[in-house]
Every structure is written in structure tokens, then in C-alpha cells.
N, C-alpha and C positions, 0 to 999 in steps of 0.2 A: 532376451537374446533372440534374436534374428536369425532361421534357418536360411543359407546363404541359397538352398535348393528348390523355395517357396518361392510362390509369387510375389514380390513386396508391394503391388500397387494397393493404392489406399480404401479398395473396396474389397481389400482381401484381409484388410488391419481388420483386429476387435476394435472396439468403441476405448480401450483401457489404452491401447498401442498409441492410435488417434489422439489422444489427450495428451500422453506422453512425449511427443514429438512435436506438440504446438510451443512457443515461445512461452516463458514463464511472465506471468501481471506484473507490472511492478505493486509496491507495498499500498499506494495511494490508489492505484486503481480497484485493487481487490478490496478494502475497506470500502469503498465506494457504494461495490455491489454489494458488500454483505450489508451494509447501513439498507439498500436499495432494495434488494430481494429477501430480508427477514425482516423489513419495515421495525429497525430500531432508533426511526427517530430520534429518540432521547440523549442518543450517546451523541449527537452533535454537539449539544452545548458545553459536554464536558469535556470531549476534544478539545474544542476550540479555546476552553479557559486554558487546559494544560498547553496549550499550543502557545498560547500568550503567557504566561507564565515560563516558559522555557525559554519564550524570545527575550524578555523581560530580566533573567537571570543572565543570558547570554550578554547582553549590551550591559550590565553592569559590570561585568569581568574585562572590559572594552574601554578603550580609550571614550567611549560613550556615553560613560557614567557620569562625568561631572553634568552634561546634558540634561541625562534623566529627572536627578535628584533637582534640578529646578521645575520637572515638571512638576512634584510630586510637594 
């Protein structure tokens, strides 16, 4: 909460205020950086299968399916 009788310029925020009042990541950018900055490589590959594995279910539910099934 914000005293209405402080100063509010942004060198008078704490560091917690400051973080508070930046725009929220979206879901795909924050992954990004934690893949990025805790170096978990590993977890790409299994994203990526359940990613294709969702799209994969999706287009079966889809007028897309009689398609699939000849690829397969």
C-alpha cells in the first residue's frame, strides 16, 4: 500500500515495490529464462515430445484425423 504523503518516484521504491509494478512474463518467456538461467537443459526434450504429443491428440479430435491416420 502506497502512503499517498511519500514520495512515489522510483528511486524512493524498495527493490520489492520496483518488481511489483513491472508487467507480469508471459508463461513461455519465464520458462525460457528458468531453462536459461538454472541451465536445465534436459527438460527441452521432454517439453517438446509432450508438446507434440498434445498437438497430436488435438488434430485427432479434429476434422484432421482421417488425415493423420494415413500418415501413420
Amino acid at each position: 500500500m502506497k502512503n499517498s504523503g511519500l514520495n512515489d518516484s522510483p528511486e524512493s521504491l524498495s527493490e520489492f515495490e520496483q518488481a511489483g509494478d513491472e508487467q507480469p512474463m508471459s508463461l513461455i518467456t519465464e520458462f525460457w529464462l528458468f531453462i536459461r538461467e538454472e541451465k536445465k537443459w534436459w527438460l527441452t526434450p521432454i517439453v517438446l515430445v509432450l508438446l507434440l504429443a498434445g498437438v497430436a491428440i488435438f488434430l485427432t479430435s479434429t476434422g484432421a484425423a482421417p488425415f493423420i491416420y494415413t500418415l501413420f
